[in-house]
N, C-alpha and C positions, 0 to 999 in steps of 0.2 A: 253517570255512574262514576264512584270516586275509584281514582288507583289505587294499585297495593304497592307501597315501597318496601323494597325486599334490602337488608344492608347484609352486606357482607363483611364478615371476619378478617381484619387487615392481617393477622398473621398468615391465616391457612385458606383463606374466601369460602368458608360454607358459609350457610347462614345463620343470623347471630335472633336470637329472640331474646325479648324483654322482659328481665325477669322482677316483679314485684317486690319480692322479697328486697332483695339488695340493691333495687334501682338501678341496675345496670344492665346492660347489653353484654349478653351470653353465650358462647356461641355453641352449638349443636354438637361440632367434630372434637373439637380439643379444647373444650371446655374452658377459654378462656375469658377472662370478661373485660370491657371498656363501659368508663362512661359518655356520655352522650356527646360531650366537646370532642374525645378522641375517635370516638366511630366519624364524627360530621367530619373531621381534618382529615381522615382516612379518604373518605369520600370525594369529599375537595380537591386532595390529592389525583386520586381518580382520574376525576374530569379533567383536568389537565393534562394528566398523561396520556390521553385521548385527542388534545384540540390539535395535533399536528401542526403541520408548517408550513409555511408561503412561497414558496420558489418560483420565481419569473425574472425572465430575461430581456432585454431590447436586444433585436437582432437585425445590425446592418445589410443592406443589401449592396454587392461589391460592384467596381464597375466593372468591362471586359479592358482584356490587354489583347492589341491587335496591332497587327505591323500593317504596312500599307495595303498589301491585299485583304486585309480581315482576317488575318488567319495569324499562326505564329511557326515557328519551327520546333517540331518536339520529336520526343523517341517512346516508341511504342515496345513493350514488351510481351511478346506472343504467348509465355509462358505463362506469367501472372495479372497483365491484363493492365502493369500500371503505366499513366502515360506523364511523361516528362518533358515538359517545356526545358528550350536547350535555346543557344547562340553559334551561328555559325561557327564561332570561336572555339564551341564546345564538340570535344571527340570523344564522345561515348562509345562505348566498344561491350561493355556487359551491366546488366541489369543488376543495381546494385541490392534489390529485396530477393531476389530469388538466385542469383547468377547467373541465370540465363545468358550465354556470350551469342546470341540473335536478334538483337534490340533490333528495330528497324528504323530508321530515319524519315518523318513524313511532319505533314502539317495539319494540326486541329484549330476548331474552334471553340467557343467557350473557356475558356481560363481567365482569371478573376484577379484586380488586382488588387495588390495587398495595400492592409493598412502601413501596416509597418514592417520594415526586414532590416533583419541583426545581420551585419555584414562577417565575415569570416575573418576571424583573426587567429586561427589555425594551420598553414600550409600544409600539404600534402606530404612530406618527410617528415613533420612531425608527428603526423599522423599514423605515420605506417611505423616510428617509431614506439607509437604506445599500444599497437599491435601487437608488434614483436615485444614486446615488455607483457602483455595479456598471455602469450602464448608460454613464455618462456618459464622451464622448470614444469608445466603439467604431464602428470607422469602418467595420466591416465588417456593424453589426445593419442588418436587413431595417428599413426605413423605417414598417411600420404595426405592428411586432410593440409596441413600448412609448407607441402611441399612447393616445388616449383615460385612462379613468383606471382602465385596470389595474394600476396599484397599488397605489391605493386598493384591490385587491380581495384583497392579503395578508391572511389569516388563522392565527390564534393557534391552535395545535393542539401538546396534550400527544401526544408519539409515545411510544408501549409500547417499550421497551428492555430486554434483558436484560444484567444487571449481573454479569461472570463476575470472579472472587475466590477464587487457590488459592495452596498454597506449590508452588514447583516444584525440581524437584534431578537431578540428573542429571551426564553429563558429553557432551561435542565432540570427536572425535577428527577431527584435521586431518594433512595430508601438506603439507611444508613442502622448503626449500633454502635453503641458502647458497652464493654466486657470485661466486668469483674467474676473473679476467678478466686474461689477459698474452699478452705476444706475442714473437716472435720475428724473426729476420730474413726467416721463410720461411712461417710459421705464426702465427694467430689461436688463442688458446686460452680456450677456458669449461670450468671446473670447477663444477662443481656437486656439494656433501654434501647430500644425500638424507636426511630426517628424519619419523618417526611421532611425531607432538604427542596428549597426552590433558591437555585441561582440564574441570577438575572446579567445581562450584560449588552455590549456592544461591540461591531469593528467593523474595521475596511479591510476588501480582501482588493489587492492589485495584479494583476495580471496572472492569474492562473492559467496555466501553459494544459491544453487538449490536443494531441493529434489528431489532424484530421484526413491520411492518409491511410485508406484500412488495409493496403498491401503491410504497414508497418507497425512491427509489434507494440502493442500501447506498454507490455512493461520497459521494453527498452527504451523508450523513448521517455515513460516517467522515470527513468536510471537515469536516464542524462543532466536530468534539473542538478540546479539552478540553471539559467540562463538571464542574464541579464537585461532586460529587456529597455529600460532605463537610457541604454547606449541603444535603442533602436533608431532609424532613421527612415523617412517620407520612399517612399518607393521609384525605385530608380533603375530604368534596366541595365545601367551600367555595374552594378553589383551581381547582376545574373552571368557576366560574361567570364565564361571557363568554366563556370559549372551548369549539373542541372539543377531544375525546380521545379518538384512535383507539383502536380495539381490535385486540389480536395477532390474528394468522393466522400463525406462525412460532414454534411450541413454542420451549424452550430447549432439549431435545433436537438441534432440527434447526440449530441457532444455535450447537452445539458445535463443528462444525468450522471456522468461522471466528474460534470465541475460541482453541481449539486451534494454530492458525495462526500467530495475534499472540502465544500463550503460547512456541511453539518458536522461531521466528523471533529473536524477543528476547532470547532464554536464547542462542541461537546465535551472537548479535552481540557479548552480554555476554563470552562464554567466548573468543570470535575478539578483542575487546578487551585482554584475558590475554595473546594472542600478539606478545612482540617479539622482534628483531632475527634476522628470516627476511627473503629479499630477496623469496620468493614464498610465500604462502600459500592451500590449497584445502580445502573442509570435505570429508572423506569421509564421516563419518556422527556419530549424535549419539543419545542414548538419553538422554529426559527423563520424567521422573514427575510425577505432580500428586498433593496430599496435600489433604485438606481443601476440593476443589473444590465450590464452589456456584452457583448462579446468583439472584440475586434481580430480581425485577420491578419497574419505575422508570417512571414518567411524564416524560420531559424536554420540556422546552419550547421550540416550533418558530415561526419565523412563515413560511408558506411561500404561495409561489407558483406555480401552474403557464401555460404557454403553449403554443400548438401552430403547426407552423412548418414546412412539406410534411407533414404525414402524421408529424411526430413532434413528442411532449411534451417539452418541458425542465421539470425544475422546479428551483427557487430556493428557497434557508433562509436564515433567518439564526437565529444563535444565540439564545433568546428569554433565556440567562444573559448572554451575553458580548456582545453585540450582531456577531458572525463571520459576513459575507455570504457562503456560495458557491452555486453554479449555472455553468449551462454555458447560452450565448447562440447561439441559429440564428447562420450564415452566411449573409448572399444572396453568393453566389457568381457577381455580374452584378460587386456592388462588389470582391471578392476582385481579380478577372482587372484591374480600372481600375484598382487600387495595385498590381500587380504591375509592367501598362505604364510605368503610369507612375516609379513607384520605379525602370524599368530603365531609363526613357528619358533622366531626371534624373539619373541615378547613372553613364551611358555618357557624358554630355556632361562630367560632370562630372570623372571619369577623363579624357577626352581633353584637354579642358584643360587638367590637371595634366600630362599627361603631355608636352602640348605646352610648358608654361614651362617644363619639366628635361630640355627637351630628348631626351625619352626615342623621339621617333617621326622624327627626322631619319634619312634612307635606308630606313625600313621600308615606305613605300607604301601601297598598302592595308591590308597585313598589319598595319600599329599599328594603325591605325580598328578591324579585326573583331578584335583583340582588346581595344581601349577596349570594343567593343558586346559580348561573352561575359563581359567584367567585370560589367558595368550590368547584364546579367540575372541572372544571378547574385547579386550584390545584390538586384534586383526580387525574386528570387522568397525569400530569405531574410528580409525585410522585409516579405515578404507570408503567411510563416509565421511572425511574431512576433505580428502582429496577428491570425492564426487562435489564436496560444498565450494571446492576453491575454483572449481571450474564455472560457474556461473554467478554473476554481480547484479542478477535482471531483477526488476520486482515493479508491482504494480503500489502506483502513491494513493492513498486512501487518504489523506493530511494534504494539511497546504498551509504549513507554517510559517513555510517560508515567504510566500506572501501574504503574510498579514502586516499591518500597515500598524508600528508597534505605538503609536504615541494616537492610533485609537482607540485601543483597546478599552473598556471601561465597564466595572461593575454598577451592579444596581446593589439593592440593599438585599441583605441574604435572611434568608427564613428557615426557620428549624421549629417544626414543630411535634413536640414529643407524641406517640402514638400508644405505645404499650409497652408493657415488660413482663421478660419471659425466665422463667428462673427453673434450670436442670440439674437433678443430680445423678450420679451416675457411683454408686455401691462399690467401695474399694475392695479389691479381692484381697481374701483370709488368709493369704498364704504365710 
């Protein structure tokens, strides 16, 4: 039995029938028509935006870190369950992801030793000084949250990271236009040519940074990049001593689809980069490979703090490399609502008296006041979403620019092939 190929209309996808008359492919809905080279490019197009992409990784298996009895010294946190490889040397007193001041002091087995660990070139006073700099001037933190000397209660902890490093290749197929614009005495006209884009390319992605600690927030920890990893060194427990070091609970396994994410994403913006003189561009699909992927295991250095604030934890890092504060800061939302009032009450008066020197409210009556008062709140309450913006720096990395290895980079040859043209007018009003 022979198939029926069914083509679809690249503008709208009904379907397109073949009309004798004019030799061309017609389409049913919006009555546009292609010839046979521009439906098959469409099509072509298609398929491609369809063949998807290759993601796979190698994945090391680590060895155990064991002191002479098999075992190690670490601190147990009752609260949130994380556990921390420690040195005798090391005085923990509170649980740096949740605060919990209960940690308990004991021995496990199973911790894994790393490929490489970025040693701390942050001290602990510098650290609590970019604290006190985070905190300083928010007019919206709760009054007992930074009292006392929790700061002093930051702690230096190596976080488990998985370090992902592949070449990637692939290509982006993009649906684009170019837009002329004229008129007439009776008529507005948009033209728009209609275009299937294929960019092709290549690169090395090196060391892309995954936490692998799930007590610990993944945006905070993609806030803290860069890290250097570059200045890593072979693993040594003499760099563990005074702090702690978490151990993973988050295989590199399960840590693929987030380095997969920041591997396509980039490749995608790379190839979107490629694309000029379109007046509109839109990604329809993209098919990328990874060659040579691996993941290795990395100790980075954190100074972190946790606080609790109704029923929910914040926590706080700073870079233990680069000295890079972020965290995300409770709201009392008593003070929220008093900078809003007041930002609208200050900002209405302040409008009406302008508006009063320029003359702007003579003959309007009441009607200029209530709208100097919908300015002022308006203001208020914009001015009161600035100071909710200034309190947190956190964010999750969907990119990985910064690891890309730049003297890989490399295009393939670029394809643009024209598909239709759509041409609207739009009847000027008689006024």
């Amino acid at each position: 039995m022979s198939e029926v190929t069914n083509f679809k209309c690249p503008g709208c996808g009904a379907k397109l029938n073949f009309s004798g008359k004019t030799g061309e492919m017609t389409c049913e809905y919006c009555g546009a028509s292609f010839d046979m080279e521009q439906v098959k490019a469409a099509e072509e197009a298609e398929k491609e935006n369809n063949a998807g992409s290759s993601l796979s990784w190698e994945h090391i298996e680590q060895g155990a870190i064991t002191d002479e009895s098999g075992k190690i010294v670490a601190y147990t946190c009752p609260s949130c369950n994380a556990q921390m490889m420690a040195t005798d040397l090391t005085a923990a007193t509170e649980c740096p992801y949740c605060g919990n001041q209960a940690i308990v002091k004991k021995s496990f087995e199973g911790a894994y030793k790393p490929d490489l660990v970025v040693p701390f070139a942050v001290d602990k006073n510098a650290a609590k000084s970019k604290m006190r700099e985070f905190i300083k001037g928010k007019k919206l933190l709760p009054d007992n949250f930074a009292k006392g000397d929790r700061i002093s209660k930051i702690t230096g902890i190596y976080v488990p990271f998985w370090l992902f490093s592949c070449h990637a290749d692939g290509y982006v197929n993009f649906d684009a236009y170019k837009e002329k614009r004229w008129s007439d005495a009776k008529y507005d006209y948009v033209k728009k040519d209609y275009y299937s884009l294929k960019r092709s390319g290549e690169m090395d992605f090196v060391r892309i940074p995954v936490d692998a600690a799930s007590q610990i927030d993944d945006a905070t920890m993609d806030s803290l990049e860069p890290f250097d990893t570059s200045k890593a060194v072979p693993y040594d427990a003499a760099y563990f001593s005074g702090y702690l070091a978490d151990k993973y609970d988050v295989t590199s396994k399960d840590s693929e689809p987030r380095a997969n994410t920041r591997v396509t994403s980039t490749f995608e913006n790379k190839m979107r980069d490629a694309v000029k003189g379109y007046d509109g561009v839109t990604m329809k699909g993209e098919s990328v490979n990874i060659s040579g992927g691996k993941a290795e295991y990395a100790m980075l250095p954190v100074w972190m703090m946790s606080g609790r604030f109704e029923g929910k934890t914040y926590q706080f890092a700073v870079n233990g490399q680069t000295g890079k504060m972020v965290g995300e800061l409770p709201v009392d939302n008593g003070k929220y609502w008093k900078q809003v009032i007041l930002g609208s009450l200050v900002s209405s008066v302040a409008v009406y008296l302008i508006a009063l020197v320029f003359g702007l409210l003579e003959g309007s009556g009441g009607v200029g006041a209530f709208i100097c008062l919908v300015v002022g709140i308006v203001i208020g309450f914009i001015r009161g979403g600035m100071l909710k913006g200034a309190m947190k720096n956190v964010h999750i990395s969907s990119q990985a620019n910064k690891y890309v290895d730049d003297k890989s980079l490399k295009y393939g040859a670029a394809l643009d092939r024209f598909l239709y043209t759509k041409t609207e007018k739009t009847e000027k009003s008689q006024s």
